[in-house]
Residue, then its C-alpha position, 0 to 999 in steps of 0.5 A: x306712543x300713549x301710556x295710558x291703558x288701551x280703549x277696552x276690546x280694541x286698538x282705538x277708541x269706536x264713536x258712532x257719532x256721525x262726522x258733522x257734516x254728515x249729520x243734518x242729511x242723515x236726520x232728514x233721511x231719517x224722517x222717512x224711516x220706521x220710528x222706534x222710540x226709545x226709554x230713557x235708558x235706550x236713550x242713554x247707551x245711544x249718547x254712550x255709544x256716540x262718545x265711543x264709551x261702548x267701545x268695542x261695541x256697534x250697536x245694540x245687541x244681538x242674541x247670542x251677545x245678549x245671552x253671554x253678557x248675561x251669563x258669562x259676562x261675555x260677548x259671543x267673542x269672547x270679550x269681556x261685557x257684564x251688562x247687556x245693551x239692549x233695545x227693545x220694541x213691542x211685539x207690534x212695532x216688531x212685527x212691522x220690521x224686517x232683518x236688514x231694514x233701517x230704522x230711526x231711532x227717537x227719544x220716546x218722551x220727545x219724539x227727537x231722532x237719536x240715530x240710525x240702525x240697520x236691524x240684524x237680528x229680533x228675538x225674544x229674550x228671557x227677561x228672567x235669565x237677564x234678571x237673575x243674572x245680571x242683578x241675582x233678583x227678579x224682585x220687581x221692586x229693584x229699579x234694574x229688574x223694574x226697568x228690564x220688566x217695563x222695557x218691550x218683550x222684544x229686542x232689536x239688534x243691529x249697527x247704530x249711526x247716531x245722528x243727534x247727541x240731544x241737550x247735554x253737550x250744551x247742558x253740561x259743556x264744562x262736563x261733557x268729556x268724551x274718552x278721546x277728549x279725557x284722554x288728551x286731557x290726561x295726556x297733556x297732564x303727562x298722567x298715565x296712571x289715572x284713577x277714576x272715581x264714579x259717583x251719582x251723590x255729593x261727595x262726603x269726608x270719607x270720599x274726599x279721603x279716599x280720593x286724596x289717597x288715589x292722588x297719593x298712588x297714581x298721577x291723578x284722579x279723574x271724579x267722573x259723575x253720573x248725568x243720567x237719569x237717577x232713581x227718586x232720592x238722588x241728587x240733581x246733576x247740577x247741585x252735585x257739581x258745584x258741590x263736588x268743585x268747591x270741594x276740589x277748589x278749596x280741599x285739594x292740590x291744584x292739578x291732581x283732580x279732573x272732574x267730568x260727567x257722562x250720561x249713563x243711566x244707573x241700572x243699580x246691578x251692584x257687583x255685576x255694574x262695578x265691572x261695567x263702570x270699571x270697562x267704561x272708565x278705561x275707555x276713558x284712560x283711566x287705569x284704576x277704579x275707586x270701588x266704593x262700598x255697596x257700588x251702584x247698589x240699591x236697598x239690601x240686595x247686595x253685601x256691603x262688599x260684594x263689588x269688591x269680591x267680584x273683581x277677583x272672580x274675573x281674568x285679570x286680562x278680562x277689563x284692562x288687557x295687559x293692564x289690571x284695573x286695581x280696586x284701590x281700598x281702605x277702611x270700609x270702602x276698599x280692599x288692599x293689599x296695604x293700608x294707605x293714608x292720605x299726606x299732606x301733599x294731597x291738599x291743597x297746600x302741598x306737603 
């Protein structure tokens, strides 16, 4: 039986990616359905939702689950869900589809289809209750209130099959780890108390420290970065990998450190996006969270310290069932309960 924490919302872990096999029929039945292109966003919890990240999610959102993760960071459930998933289509396209018809969802730069959804529900949402509750601005110059304001006024919901995961398995195929493939990892490394540390930049000395202090508490630290699309200013996936691995190759014991990516799209909603990282990563086996200082913010519209605090505004029970996720911390990137140094068996000559 495994040790590492359970996938979040469920026993096993939800892919929606189609078996193999089934793949290449699904795309030419595809081809005669109703298109509905997606942003890069959409695009993004699509590839999440084949990895089986989402877990226990079937697809894109309905209403009731829009407003509670909104809200009360909730689905209609009960389970525990910060951000919404939403997919949006303008009133045109909506008004040419019906409840219970399938669709193809493409990539609306390439036109490539992505999946399959059976639409369950089409609502209007209030864009400004999803704004101000998820990023506590509606300030059109934060890219994640931009990104909601530029998506189409109305959203589709329904189950998705995903039929194609695009370019970055073979982009990234050192990086590509899916949580069942993070999982096994971990498991053959005999690790059960893994700490993830989420990062869309190169990782500076206080990071390297930080991380070495992870090594000390848990059993290994999994350096999970951003593949996604970023906002203007960060750095290019590529660069930031080899950055990141002469780093782990040449400051850090062999066999405490794994690195891999995952293609999220960055929505900057601080606090409320901590917590999304933190229910992610533990789809991915991980059993803490490295929350940084201003985590997944963006200008001044959160405090230095505010994706802290919000993890004690939550049920312990919410991310991990039994299992907590810890915020592990020191100096101005943490909050603990005891100050922590890194020793020397954390580099990479050991003690």
């Amino acid at each position: 039986m495994s040790k590492l924490v359970p996938p979040h919302g469920s026993s096993k872990l939800k892919p929606l990616l189609a078996p193999a096999e089934d793949r290449d029929a699904g795309l030419a039945g595809a081809t005669e359905l109703t298109p509905v292109p997606m942003t890069t966003r959409e695009v993004s919890d699509i590839l999440m939702f084949a990895l089986g990240a989402y877990t226990p999610l079937d697809g894109f959102m309905g209403e009731a689950d829009w407003r509670g993760s909104c809200v009360d960071m909730a689905l209609a459930n009960g389970t525990f869900w910060p951000i919404p998933v939403t997919l949006s289509a303008s009133e045109e396209l909506a008004r040419q589809i019906e409840i219970g018809q399938e669709v193809a969802l493409t990539d609306g730069e390439t036109s490539r289809i992505m999946a399959v959804m059976t639409v369950t529900e089409i609502y209007a949402p209030d864009k400004s209750i999803e704004c101000e509750s998820v990023y506590k601005t509606t300030d059109e110059a934060h890219p994640g209130v931009a990104s909601v304001l530029r998506h189409g006024p109305v959203y589709l919901a329904g189950p998705v099959t995903v039929l194609d995961e695009g370019d970055f398995p073979d982009q990234f195929s050192d990086l590509y780890l899916s949580p069942a493939e993070s999982r096994a990892v971990f498991e053959e490394k005999g690790w059960s108390r893994v700490a993830a540390f989420q990062t869309r930049n190169p990782m500076h000395r206080s990071h390297e420290h930080l991380v070495k202090i992870a090594v000390e508490v848990t059993d290994g630290v999994f350096i999970h970065q951003v593949l996604g699309k970023l906002k203007e200013g960060d750095i290019p996936a590529d660069v930031r990998t080899e950055a990141i691995q002469a780093m782990i190759d040449n400051y850090f014991r062999p066999g405490t450190v794994v690195q891999a990516g995952y293609p999220i799209e960055m929505r900057y909603a601080g606090p409320r996006e901590a917590l999304f990282h933190a229910l992610i990563r533990q789809n991915y086996g991980c059993s803490h969270l490295i929350v940084g200082r201003d985590h997944a913010g963006v200008g001044d519209y959160y405090g230095p310290f505010d994706a802290h605090h919000i993890f004690g505004c939550i049920n312990p029970q919410s991310i991990a069932g039994e299992c907590l996720l810890d915020r592990m911390a020191c100096g101005f990137a943490f909050a603990c309960d005891r100050a922590l140094l890194a020793t020397g068996g954390a580099g990479p000559r050991g003690a």
